[in-house]
N, C-alpha and C positions, 0 to 999 in steps of 0.2 A: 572574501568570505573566509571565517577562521574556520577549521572542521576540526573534527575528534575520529578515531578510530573506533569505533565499536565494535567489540568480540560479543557476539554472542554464543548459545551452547553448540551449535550447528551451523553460524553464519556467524560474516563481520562487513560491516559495511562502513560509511564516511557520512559522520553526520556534524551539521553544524553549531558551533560550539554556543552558540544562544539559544540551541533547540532543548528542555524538556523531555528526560528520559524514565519514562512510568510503565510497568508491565501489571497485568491484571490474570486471573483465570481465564478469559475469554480469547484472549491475543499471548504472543509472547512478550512482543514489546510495545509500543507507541512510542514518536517522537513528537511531540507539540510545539510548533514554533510560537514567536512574542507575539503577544495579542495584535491584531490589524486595529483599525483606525474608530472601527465599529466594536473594537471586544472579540474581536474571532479570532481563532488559532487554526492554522492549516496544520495536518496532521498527516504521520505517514508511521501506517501500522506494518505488523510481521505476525502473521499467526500461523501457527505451527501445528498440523494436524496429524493424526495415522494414521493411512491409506486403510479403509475396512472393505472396498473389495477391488477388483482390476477398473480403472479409470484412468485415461488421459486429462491432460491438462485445460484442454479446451472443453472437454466433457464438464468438468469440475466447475470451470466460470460457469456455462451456462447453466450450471446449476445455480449457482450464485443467484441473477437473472431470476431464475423461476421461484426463489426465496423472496427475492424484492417483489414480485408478482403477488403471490401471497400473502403480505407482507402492508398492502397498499401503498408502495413506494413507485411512485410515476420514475420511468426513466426514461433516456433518447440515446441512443448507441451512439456514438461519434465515430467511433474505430473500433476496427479489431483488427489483430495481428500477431503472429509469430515472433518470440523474442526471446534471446536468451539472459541466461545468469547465471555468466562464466560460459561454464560450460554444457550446463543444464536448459535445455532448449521450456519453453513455457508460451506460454497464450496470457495476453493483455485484452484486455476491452477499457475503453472510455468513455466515460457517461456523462450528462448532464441527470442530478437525479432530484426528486422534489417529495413530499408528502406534504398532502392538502394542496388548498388555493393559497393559504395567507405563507408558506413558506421558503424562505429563502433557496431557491437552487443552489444546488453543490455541482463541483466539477469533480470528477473523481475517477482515478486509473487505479485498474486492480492488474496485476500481474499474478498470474496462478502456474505454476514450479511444480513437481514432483521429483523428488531426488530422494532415492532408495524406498524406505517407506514411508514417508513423512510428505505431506503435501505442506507446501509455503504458500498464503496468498500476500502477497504485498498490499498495500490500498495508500495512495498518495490521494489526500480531500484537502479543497479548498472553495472557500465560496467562487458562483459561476462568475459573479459580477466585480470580482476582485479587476483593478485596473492598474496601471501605470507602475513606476518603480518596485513597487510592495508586490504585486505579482510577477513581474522581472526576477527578484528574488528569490520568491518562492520556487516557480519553473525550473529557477538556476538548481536549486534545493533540492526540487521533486528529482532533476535532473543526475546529478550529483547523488543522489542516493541510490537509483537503481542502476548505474549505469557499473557504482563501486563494489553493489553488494555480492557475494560469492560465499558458497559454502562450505563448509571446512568441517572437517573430523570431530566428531565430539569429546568434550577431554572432561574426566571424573575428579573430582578431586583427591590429591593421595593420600 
């Protein structure tokens, strides 16, 4: 797998050089991989928030959680766990998540960060039913991205 360096303004991580790189008001970045076999793209976001009162990391997913609640989004925990990035200690949960009966499940890991004042949530999604090489890939991918990503100094332009 070929990969690219990504700097971003607070973070850089290693993302693969066939993946789709699009930022929104909503998130800071998204990465979109080449469409699957059905027209889907697995996708692995960064969104960049600031902290508005005292909150740990784990506090913060389960908030997430009580938003998809809200929200009507069925979910099923798979994991949760303690992880870092670098050196910034964070909380993961993985889900199987659905809305409705007629919808495709998603597999999906969020990794939630606090580093200074800024919360980071990661989100690595791919469908749940995704199988054989193509999801190999992916794994590798979702792998590969969080395992690279680290925080780094913000830089202004001069």
């Amino acid at each position: 797998m070929d990969t690219m360096h990504f700097i971003g303004p607070t973070f850089s991580l290693d993302v693969p050089t066939d993946w789709f790189v699009i930022s929104s008001p909503e998130y800071q970045t998204a990465f979109l991989a080449p469409r699957d076999a059905r027209g889907h793209r697995a996708s692995f976001t960064v969104a960049i928030k600031p902290v508005l009162r005292p909150v740990t990391a784990q506090q913060f997913a389960e908030f997430i959680q009580e938003i998809y609640d809200q929200t009507g989004v069925s979910r099923e925990v798979l994991e949760t766990e303690e992880v870092s990035l670098g050196e910034v200690k964070g909380y993961a949960i993985t889900f199987l998540l659905s809305r409705g009966e007629d919808s495709v499940p998603m597999w999906q890991r969020q990794v939630v960060a606090i580093n200074g004042d800024l919360i980071y949530v990661l989100v690595a999604a791919r469908l749940a039913d995704l199988t054989g090489p193509a999801a190999n890939l992916i794994e590798r991918s979702f792998a590969m991205m969080f395992d690279s990503f680290v925080f780094r100094e913000a830089t202004l332009p001069a």
